[in-house]
N, C-alpha and C positions, 0 to 999 in steps of 0.2 A: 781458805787462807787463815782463818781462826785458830783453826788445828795446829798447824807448823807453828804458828806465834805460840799457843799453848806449850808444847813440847820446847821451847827458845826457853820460856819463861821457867817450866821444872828444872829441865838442865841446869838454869843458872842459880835455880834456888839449891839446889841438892851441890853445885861444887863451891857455893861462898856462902851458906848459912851454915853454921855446925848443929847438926841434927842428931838425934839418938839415935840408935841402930834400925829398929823398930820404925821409925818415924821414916828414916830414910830407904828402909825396904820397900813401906806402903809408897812414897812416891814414885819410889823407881818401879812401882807395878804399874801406879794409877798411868806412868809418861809411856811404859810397853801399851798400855790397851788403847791412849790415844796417840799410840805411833802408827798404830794397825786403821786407825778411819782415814787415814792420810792415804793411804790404798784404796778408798774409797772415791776420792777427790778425784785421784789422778784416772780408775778404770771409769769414770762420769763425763772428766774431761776430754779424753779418749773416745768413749762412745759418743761423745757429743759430735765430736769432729767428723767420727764415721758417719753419723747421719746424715751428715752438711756434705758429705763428699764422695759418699760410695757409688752415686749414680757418675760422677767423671771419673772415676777411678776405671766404674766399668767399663764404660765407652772407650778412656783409653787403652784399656785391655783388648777391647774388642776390636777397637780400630788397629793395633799393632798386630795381632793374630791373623787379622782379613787381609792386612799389605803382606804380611808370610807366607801365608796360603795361596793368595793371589800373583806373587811374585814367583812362585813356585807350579802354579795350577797352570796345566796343557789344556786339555780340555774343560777346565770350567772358566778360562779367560772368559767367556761372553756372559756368564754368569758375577764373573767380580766387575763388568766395566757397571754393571746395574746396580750393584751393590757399595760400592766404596764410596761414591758420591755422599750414600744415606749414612755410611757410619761415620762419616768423618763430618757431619751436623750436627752427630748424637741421635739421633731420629730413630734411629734401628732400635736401642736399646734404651729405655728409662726403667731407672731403681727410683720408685719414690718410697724412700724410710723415714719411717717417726719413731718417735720414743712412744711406748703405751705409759699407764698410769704412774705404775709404779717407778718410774723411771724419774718420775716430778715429787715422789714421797721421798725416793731416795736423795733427790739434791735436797729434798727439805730438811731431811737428817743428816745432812753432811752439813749445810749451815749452819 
């Protein structure tokens, strides 16, 4: 959140203070390099979310795949009446995902 507030704040200094040329190149550089950690935020916040959410994402992948297959299957009907119960608990399938280290260095540097 820092960041975007930084980039608000160049913006308005660079089109209402009158700056020499010079002066006004270096900050249109310094607001390009912290345009670019704002990309940092959002691929953080993003994987944040995958982590909190991939194990239902799977299940319900897997649960909609198994009522296809099963809606479709001749011979494995006695195979899906065992099976759909479990995936439609989540039970079949757990993704447990964490972030490693650097994943907590990186938010450290994005604040």
């Amino acid at each position: 959140l820092a960041l975007p507030l930084a980039i608000l704040a160049l913006w308005l200094v660079l089109w209402l203070v009158p700056l020499k040329k010079n002066i006004q190149r270096n900050l249109y550089t310094a607001m390009n390099r912290v345009w670019s950690f704002c990309g940092l935020e959002v691929f953080w916040i993003a994987s944040f979310a995958a982590v909190l959410e991939i194990n239902q994402v799977a299940v319900w992948i897997l649960g909609h795949t198994l009522q296809g297959w099963c809606e479709q299957a001749g011979s494995l009907q006695s195979f899906c009446v065992l099976i759909e119960p479990i995936s439609t608990n989540g039970k079949l399938l757990h993704i447990d995902a964490k972030f490693v280290n650097g994943a907590w260095w990186l938010l450290s540097q994005i604040i």
